[in-house]
TORKOL-4160 file (C-alpha; in steps of 0.2 Angstrom, whole numbers, padded with zeros to 4 digits, m for minus):
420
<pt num="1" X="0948" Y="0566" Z="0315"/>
<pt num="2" X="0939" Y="0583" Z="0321"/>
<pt num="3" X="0921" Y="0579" Z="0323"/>
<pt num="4" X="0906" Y="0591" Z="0326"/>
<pt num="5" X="0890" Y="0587" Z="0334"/>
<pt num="6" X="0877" Y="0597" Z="0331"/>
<pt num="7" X="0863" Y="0601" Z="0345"/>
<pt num="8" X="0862" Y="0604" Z="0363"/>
<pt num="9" X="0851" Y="0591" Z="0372"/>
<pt num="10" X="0851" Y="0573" Z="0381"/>
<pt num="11" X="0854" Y="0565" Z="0365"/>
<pt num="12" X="0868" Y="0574" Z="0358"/>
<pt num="13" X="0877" Y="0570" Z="0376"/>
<pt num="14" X="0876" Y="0553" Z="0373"/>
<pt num="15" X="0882" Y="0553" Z="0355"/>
<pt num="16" X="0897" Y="0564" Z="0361"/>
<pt num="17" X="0902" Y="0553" Z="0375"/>
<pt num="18" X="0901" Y="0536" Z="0361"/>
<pt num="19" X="0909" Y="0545" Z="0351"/>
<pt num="20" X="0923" Y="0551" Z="0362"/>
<pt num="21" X="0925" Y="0531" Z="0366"/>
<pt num="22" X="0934" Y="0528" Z="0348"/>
<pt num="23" X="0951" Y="0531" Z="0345"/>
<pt num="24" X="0947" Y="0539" Z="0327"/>
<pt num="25" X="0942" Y="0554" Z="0337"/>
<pt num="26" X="0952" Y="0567" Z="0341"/>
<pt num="27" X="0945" Y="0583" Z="0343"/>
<pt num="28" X="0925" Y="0585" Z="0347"/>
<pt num="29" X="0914" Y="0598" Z="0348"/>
<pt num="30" X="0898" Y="0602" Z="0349"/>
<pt num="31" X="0890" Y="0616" Z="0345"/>
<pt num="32" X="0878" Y="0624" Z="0354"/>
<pt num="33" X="0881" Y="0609" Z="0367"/>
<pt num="34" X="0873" Y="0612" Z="0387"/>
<pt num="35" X="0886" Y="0613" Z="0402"/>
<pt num="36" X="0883" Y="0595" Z="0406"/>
<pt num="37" X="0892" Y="0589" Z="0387"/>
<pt num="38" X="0904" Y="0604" Z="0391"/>
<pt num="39" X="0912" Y="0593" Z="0405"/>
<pt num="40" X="0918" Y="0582" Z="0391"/>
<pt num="41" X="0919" Y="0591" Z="0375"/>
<pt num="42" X="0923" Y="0608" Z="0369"/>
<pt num="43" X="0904" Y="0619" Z="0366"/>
<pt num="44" X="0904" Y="0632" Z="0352"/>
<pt num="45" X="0891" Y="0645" Z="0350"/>
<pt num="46" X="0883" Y="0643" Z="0334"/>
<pt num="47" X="0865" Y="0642" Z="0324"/>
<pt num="48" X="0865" Y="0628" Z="0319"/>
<pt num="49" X="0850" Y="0629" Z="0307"/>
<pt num="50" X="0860" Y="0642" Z="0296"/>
<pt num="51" X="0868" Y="0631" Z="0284"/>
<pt num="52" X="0880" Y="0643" Z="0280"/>
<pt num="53" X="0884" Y="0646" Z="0299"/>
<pt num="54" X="0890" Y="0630" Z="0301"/>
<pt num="55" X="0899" Y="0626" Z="0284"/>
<pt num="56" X="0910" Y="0643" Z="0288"/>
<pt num="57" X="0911" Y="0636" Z="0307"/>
<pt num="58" X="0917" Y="0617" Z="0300"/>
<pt num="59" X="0928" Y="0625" Z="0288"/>
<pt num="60" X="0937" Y="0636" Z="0301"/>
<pt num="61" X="0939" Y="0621" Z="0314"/>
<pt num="62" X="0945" Y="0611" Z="0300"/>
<pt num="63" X="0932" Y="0597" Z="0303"/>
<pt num="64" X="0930" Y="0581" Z="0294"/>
<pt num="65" X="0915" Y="0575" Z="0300"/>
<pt num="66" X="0895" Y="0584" Z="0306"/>
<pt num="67" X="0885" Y="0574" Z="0317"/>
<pt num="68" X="0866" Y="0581" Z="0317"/>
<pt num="69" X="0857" Y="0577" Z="0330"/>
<pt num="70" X="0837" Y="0587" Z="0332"/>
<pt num="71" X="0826" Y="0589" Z="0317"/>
<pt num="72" X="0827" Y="0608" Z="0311"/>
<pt num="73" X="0843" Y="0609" Z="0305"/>
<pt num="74" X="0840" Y="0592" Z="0293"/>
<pt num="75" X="0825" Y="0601" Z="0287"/>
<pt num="76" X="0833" Y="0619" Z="0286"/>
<pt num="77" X="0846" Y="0609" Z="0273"/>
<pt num="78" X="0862" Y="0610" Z="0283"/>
<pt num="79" X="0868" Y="0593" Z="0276"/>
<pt num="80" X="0865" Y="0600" Z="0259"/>
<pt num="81" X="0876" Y="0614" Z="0262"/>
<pt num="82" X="0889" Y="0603" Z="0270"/>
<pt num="83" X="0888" Y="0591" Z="0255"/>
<pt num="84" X="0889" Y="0605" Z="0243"/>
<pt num="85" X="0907" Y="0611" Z="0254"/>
<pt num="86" X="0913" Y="0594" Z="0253"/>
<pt num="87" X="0913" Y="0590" Z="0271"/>
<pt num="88" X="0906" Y="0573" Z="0277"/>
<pt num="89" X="0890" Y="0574" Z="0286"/>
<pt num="90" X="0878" Y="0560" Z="0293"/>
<pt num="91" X="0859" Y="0564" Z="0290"/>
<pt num="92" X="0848" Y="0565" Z="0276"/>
<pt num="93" X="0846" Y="0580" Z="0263"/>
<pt num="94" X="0834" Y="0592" Z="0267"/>
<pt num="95" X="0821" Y="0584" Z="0253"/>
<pt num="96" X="0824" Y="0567" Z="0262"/>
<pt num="97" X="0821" Y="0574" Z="0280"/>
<pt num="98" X="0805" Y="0580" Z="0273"/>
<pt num="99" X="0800" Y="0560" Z="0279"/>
<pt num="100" X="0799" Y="0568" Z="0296"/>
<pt num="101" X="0796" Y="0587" Z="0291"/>
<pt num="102" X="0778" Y="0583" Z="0283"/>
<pt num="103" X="0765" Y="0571" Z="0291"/>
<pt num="104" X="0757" Y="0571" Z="0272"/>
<pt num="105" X="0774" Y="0567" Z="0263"/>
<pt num="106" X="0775" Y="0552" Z="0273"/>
<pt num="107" X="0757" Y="0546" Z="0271"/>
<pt num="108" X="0760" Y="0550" Z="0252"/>
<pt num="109" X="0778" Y="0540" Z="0252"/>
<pt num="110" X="0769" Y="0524" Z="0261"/>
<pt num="111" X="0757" Y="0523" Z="0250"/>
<pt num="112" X="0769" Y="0523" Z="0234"/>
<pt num="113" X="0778" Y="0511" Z="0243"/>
<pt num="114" X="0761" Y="0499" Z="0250"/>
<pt num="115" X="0768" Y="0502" Z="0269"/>
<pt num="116" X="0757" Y="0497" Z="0279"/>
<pt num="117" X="0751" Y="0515" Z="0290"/>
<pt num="118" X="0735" Y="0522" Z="0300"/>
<pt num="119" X="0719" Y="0528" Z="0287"/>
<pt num="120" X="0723" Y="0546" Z="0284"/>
<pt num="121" X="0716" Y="0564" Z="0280"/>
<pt num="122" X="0723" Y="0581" Z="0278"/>
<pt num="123" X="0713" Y="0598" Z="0282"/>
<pt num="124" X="0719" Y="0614" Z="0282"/>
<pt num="125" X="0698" Y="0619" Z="0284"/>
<pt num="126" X="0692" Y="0618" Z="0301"/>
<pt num="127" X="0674" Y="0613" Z="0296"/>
<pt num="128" X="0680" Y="0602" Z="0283"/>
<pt num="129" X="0691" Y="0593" Z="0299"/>
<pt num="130" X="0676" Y="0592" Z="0309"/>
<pt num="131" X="0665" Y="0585" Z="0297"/>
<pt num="132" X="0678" Y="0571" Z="0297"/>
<pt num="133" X="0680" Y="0567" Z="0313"/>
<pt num="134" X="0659" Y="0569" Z="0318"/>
<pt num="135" X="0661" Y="0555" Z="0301"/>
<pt num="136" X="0677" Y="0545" Z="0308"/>
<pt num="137" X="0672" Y="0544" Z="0328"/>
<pt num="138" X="0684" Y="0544" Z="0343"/>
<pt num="139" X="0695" Y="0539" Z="0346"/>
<pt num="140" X="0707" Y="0548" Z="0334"/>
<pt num="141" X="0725" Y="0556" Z="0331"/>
<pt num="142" X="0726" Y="0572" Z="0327"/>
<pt num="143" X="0743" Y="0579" Z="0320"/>
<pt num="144" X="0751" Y="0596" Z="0317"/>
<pt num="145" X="0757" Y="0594" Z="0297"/>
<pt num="146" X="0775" Y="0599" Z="0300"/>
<pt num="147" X="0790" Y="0600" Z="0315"/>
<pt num="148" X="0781" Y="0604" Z="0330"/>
<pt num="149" X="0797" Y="0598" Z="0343"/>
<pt num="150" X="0789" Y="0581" Z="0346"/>
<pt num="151" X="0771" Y="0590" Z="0355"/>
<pt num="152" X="0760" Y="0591" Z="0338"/>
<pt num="153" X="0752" Y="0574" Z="0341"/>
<pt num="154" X="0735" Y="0574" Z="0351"/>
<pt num="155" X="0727" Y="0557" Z="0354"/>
<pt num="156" X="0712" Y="0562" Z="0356"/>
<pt num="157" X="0700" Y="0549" Z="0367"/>
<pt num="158" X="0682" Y="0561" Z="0362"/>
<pt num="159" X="0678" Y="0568" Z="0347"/>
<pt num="160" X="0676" Y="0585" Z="0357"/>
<pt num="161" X="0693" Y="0583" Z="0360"/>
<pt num="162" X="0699" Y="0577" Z="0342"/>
<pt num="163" X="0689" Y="0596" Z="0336"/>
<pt num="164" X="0697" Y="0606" Z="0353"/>
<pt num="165" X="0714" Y="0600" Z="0344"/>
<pt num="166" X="0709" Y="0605" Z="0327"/>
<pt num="167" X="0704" Y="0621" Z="0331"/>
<pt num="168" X="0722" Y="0624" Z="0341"/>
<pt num="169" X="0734" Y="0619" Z="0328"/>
<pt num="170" X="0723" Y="0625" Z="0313"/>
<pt num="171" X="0720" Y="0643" Z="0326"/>
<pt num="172" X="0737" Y="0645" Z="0326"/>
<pt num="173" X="0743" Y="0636" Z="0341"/>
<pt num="174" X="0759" Y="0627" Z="0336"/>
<pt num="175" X="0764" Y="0640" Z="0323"/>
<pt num="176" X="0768" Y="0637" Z="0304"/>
<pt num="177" X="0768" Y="0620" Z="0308"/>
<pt num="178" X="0751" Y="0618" Z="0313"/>
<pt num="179" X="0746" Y="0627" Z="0295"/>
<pt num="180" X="0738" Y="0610" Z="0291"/>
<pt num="181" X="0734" Y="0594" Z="0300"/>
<pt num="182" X="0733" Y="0576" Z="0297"/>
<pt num="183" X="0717" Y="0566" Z="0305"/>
<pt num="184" X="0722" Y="0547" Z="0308"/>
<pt num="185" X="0715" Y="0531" Z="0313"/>
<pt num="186" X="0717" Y="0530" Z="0328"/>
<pt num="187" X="0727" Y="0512" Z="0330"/>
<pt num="188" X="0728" Y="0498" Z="0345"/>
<pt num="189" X="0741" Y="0490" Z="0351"/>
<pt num="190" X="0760" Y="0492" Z="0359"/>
<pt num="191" X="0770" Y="0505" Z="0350"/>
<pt num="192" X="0790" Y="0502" Z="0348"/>
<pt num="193" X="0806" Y="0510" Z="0340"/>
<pt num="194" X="0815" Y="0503" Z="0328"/>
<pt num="195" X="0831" Y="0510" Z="0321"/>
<pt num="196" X="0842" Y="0507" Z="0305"/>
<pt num="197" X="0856" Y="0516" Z="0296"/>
<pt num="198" X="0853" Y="0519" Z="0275"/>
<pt num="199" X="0869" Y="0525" Z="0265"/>
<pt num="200" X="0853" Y="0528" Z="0251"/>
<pt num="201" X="0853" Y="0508" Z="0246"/>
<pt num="202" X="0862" Y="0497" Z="0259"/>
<pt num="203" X="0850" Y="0496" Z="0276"/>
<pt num="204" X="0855" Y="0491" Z="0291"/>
<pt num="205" X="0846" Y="0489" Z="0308"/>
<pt num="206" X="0852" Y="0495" Z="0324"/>
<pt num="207" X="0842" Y="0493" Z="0336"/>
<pt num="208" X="0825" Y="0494" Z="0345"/>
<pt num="209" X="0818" Y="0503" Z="0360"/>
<pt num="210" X="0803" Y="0509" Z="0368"/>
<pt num="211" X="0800" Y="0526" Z="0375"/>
<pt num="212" X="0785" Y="0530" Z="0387"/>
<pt num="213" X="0777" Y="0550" Z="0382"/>
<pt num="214" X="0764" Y="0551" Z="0395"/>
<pt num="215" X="0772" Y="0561" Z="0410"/>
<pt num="216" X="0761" Y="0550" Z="0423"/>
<pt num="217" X="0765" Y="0532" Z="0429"/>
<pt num="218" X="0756" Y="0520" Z="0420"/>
<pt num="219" X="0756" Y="0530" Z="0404"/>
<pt num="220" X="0745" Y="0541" Z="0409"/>
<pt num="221" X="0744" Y="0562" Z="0409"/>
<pt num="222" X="0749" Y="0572" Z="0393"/>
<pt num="223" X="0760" Y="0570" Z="0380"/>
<pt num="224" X="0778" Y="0577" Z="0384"/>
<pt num="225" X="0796" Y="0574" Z="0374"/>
<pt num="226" X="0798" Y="0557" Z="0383"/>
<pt num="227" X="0800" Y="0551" Z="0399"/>
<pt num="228" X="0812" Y="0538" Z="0398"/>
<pt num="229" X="0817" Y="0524" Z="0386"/>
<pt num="230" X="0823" Y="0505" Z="0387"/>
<pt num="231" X="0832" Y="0495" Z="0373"/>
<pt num="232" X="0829" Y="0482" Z="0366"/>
<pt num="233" X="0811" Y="0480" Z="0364"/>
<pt num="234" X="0802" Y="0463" Z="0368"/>
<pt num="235" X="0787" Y="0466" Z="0359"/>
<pt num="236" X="0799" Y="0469" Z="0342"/>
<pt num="237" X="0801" Y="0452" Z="0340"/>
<pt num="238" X="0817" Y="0447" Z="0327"/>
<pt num="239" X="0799" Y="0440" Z="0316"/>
<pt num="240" X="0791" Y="0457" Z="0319"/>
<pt num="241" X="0806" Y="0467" Z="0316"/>
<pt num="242" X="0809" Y="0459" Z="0300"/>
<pt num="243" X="0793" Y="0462" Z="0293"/>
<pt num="244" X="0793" Y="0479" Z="0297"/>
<pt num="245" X="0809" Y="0480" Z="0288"/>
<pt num="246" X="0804" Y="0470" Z="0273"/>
<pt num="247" X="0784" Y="0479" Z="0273"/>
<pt num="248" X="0788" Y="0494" Z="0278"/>
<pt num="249" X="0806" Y="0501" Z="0281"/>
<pt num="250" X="0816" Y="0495" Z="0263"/>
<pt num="251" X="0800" Y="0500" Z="0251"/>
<pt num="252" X="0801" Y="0519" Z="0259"/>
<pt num="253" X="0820" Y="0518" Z="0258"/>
<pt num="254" X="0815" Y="0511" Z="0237"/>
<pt num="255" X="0802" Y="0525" Z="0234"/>
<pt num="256" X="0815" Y="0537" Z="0241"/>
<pt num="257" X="0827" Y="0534" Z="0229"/>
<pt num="258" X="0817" Y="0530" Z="0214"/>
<pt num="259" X="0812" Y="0550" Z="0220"/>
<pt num="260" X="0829" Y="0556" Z="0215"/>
<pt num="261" X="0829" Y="0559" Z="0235"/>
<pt num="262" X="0842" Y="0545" Z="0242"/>
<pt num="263" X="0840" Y="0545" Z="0261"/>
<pt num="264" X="0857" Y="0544" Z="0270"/>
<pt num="265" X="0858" Y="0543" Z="0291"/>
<pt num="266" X="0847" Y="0535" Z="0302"/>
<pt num="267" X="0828" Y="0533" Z="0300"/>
<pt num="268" X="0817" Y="0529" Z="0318"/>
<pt num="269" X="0802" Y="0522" Z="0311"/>
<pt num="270" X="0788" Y="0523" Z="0326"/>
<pt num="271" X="0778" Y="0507" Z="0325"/>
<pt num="272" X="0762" Y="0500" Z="0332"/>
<pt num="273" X="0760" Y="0480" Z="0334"/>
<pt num="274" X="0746" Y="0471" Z="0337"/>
<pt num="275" X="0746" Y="0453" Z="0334"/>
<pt num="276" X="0764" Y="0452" Z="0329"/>
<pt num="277" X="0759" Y="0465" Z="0314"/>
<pt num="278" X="0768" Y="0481" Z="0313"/>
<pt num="279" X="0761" Y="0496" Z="0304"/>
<pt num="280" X="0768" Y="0514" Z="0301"/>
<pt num="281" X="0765" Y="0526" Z="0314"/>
<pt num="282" X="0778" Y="0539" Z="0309"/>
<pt num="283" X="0794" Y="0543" Z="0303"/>
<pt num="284" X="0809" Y="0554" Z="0311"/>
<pt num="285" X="0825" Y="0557" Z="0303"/>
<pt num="286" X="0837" Y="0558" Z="0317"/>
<pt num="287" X="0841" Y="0548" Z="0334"/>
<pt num="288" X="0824" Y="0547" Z="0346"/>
<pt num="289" X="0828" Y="0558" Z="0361"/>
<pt num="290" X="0827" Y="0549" Z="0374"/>
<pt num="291" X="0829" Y="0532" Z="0366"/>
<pt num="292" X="0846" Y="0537" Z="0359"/>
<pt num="293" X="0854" Y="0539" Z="0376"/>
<pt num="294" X="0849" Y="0518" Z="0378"/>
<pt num="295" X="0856" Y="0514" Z="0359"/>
<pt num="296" X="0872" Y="0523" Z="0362"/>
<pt num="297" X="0876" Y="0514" Z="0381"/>
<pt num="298" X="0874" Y="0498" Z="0371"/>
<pt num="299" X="0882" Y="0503" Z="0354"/>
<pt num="300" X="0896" Y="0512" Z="0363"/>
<pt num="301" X="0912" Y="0516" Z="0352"/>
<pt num="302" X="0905" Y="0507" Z="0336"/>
<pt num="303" X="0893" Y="0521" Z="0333"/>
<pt num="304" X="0904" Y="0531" Z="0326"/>
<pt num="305" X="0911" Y="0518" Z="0314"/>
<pt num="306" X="0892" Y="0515" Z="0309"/>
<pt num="307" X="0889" Y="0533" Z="0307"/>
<pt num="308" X="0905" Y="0535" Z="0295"/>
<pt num="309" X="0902" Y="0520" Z="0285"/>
<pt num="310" X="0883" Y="0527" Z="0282"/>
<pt num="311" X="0890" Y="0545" Z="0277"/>
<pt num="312" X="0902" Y="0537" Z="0265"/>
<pt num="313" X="0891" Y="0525" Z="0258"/>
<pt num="314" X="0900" Y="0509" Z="0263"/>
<pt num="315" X="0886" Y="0501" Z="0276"/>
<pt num="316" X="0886" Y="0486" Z="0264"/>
<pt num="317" X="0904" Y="0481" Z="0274"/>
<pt num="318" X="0897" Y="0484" Z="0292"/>
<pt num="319" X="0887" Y="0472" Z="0305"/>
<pt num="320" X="0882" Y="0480" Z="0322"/>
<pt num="321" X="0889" Y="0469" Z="0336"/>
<pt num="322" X="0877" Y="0472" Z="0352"/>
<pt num="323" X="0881" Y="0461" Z="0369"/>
<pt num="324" X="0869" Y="0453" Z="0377"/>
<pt num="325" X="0863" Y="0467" Z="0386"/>
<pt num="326" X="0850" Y="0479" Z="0391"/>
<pt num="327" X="0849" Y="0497" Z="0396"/>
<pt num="328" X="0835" Y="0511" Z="0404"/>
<pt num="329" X="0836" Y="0528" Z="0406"/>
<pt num="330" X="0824" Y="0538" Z="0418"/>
<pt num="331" X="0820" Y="0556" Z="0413"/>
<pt num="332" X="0822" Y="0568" Z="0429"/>
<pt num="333" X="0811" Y="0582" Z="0423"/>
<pt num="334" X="0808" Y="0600" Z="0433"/>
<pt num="335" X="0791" Y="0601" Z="0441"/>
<pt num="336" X="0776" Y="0607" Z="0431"/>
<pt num="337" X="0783" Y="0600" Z="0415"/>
<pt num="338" X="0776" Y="0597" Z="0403"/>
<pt num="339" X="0768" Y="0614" Z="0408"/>
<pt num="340" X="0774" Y="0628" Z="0416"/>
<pt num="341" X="0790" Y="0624" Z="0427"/>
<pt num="342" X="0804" Y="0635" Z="0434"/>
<pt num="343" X="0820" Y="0637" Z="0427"/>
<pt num="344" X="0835" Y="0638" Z="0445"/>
<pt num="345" X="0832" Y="0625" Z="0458"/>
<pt num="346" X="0850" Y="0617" Z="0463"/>
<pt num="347" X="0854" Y="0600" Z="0457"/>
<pt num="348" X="0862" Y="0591" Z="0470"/>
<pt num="349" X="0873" Y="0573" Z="0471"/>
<pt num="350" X="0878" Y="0573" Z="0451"/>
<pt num="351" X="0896" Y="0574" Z="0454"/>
<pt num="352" X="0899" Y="0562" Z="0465"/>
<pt num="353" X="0885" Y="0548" Z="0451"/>
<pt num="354" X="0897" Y="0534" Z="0444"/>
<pt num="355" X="0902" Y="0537" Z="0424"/>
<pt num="356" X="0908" Y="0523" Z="0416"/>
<pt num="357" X="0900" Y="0510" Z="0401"/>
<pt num="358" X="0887" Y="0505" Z="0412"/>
<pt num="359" X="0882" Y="0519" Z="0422"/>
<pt num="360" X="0879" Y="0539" Z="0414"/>
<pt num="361" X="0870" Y="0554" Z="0417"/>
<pt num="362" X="0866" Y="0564" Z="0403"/>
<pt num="363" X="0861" Y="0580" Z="0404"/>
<pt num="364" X="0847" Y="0589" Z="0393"/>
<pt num="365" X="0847" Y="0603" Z="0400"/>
<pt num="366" X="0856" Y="0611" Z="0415"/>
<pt num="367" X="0867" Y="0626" Z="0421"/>
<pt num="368" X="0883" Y="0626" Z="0431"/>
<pt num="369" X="0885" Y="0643" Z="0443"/>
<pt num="370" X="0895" Y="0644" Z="0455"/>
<pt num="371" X="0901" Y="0626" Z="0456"/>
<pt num="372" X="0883" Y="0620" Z="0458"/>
<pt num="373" X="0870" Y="0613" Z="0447"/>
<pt num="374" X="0855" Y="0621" Z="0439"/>
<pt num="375" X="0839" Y="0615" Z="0430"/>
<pt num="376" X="0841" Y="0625" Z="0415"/>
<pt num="377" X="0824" Y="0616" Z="0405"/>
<pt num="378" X="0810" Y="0603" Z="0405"/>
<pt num="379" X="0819" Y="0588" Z="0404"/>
<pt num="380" X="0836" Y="0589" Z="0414"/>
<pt num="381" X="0845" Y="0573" Z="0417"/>
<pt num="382" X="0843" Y="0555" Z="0407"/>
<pt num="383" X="0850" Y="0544" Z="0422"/>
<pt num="384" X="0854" Y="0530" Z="0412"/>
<pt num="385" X="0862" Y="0511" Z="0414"/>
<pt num="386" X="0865" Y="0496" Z="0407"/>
<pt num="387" X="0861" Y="0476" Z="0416"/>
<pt num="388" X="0863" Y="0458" Z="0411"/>
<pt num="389" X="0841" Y="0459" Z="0413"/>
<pt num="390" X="0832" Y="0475" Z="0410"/>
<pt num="391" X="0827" Y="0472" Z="0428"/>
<pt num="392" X="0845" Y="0474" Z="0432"/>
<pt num="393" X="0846" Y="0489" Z="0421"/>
<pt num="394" X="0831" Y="0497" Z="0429"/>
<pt num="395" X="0838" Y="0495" Z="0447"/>
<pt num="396" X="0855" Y="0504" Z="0442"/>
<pt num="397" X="0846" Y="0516" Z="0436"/>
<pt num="398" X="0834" Y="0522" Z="0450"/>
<pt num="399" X="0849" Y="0519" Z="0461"/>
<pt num="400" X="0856" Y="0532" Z="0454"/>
<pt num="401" X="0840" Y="0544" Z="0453"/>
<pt num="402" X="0841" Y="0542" Z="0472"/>
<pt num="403" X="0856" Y="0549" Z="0475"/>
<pt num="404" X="0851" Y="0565" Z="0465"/>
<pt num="405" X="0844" Y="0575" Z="0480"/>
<pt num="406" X="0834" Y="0587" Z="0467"/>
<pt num="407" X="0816" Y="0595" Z="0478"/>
<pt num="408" X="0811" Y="0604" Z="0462"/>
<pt num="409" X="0812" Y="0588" Z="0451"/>
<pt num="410" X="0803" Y="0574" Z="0447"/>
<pt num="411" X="0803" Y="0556" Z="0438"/>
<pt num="412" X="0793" Y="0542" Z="0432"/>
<pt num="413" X="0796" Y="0528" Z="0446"/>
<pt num="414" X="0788" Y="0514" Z="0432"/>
<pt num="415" X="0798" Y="0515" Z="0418"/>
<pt num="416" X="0801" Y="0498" Z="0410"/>
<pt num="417" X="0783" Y="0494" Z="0414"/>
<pt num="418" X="0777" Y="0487" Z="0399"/>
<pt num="419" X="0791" Y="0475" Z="0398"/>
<pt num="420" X="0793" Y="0470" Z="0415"/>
């Protein structure tokens, strides 16, 4: 079959290579793709939050199946448009993505359904919002209402800095999707990943991982899109996981439906756990980037069956086989991220980096020129593994982050941390 993936980042990389490890592919591409996917699959130049963009593009390719990987083309309604064509796609509806669209359709959707989430207010007044918080105290979450590329979260240790972020996103700061905010509990404990496929009534879990935001070692520093990942997750417990599924995960996939708004694709449901509870930090509607390159190393060619039987509605027939494994990926990031960084500096030691089920490099977001390697973004490289341990995973994968000779780049050396 012709398959497209939509997206251009570390995690569409990982989805294309699993999906080029099943037979039932036979032509891949992915559109816009970066030049380290291009290596491995054809790249196509496309918007690919125009809905009618890419039903024209699938038509012409003759493609029988869209892969979405980011946020904003789910939330611009591409699957709609796809669905409306007649050509399969996996992700939710555009009503459906709204789950990770709008921080207050979520709150509103866990309450309906009795999920277990963090205290919550929404403001669009900036007084009104400090009021709340001088009431509230520190320390608190603050959170841009709408897509804000995985930045529009401030934990906020001081109530000065609870109001600072207020006054940003509210000010304008992260755009329309700052146009309102969500004040939260703040909530203690370790937070995981967990991962399940709906086809709108059947759900299936896929997996767990954990992901580490801060850009300093010991989770420390600013927030940034992820600085590596590790699957699975000790702290979600089989006992945890299912109560999370049962408390929190099937009611939203109930309320959902009972909505008229079935979700179909996968749901990442954020958790906080704290004495083997789990309540609702957030919803996304798409693979985690960068826990996606860790679920894909483990569920290798059998994603793509998953993903097919979810899009046609016949998860009820699948089980997920995992082996008895574990996998890491270390984020190489340019210097300065996640501030200001330079776009350029030469990438060096990447051709010669084993590629195989255990071992894979995926790039978010480099350049090739003139033979050579280029940082092209923030986050460049997921350098990622698999071992029998996550000790042995973790050591394949900062033997390979050594023999990237990259001066203008840098890594967490402590990824895993929590766990290990």
């Amino acid at each position: 079959m012709n398959i497209l993936i939509l997206g251009g980042g570390g995690r569409e990389h990982s989805l294309a290579w699993a999906v080029l490890q099943n037979p039932k592919c036979d032509k891949l591409i992915v559109a816009p793709g970066n030049a380290g996917i291009a290596q491995i699959a054809t790249c196509a130049n496309l918007d690919i939050e125009d809905p009618g963009a890419v039903v024209d593009f699938a038509a012409e390719e003759a493609i029988d199946f869209v892969i979405v990987g980011p946020e904003a083309p789910l939330a611009a309604g591409v699957v709609d448009a796809l669905d409306a064509a007649e050509i399969l796609a996996f992700g939710p509806s555009g009503a459906a993505a709204r789950l990770e669209a709008s921080k207050t359709f979520t709150k509103e959707i866990c309450e309906a359904a009795g999920a277990p989430t963090a205290a919550w207010a929404r403001f669009t007044d900036v007084d009104a919002a400090k009021d709340y918080i001088h009431k509230a105290g520190a320390p608190i979450v603050v959170k841009a209402d709408g897509l804000a590329a995985g930045k529009g979260v401030i934990v906020a240790e001081t109530e000065e800095h609870a109001i600072i972020a207020v006054e940003d996103m509210l000010g304008g700061g992260f755009g329309a999707a700052g146009a309102s905010v969500v004040i939260e509990e703040f909530m203690a404990g370790e937070e995981a990943s967990f991962f399940v496929l709906s086809d709108g009534e059947t759900v299936l879990p896929i997996g767990t991982a954990q992901d580490h935001k801060r850009v300093g070692e010991g989770d420390t520093g600013p927030n940034t899109g992820g600085m590596g990942a590790y699957s699975p997750a000790p702290v979600l417990t089989d006992a945890v996981a299912e109560g999370a599924l049962e408390r929190i995960v099937k009611p939203t996939i109930a309320e959902m439906a009972r909505r008229g708004t079935p979700y179909r694709g996968v749901l990442y449901a954020g958790l906080m756990i704290e004495n083997g509870e789990a309540r609702l930090v957030e919803y996304n509607v798409r693979f985690g980037d960068p826990e996606c390159q860790v679920l894909m190393m483990r569920l290798g060619a059998q994603a793509l069956d998953l993903m097919l039987a979810c899009a046609e509605g016949r998860l009820s027939e699948m089980a997920v086989t995992w082996a008895e494994d574990h996998a890491m990926t270390v984020v190489m990031a340019a210097e300065g991220y996640p501030g200001a960084y330079e776009k350029g500096s030469v990438i060096g030691g990447l051709d010669g980096l084993p590629e195989d089920s255990r071992h894979m490099t995926f790039h978010a977001g480099t350049a090739r020129e003139g033979g050579q390697w280029r940082a092209a973004g923030g986050r460049v490289l997921n350098v990622t593994a698999r071992g029998d341990t996550l000790a042995d995973a973790r050591d394949e994968a900062y033997a390979m982050v050594d023999r990237i000779d990259w001066p203008g780049g840098f890594c967490r050396r402590d990824i895993g941390w929590r766990a290990l």
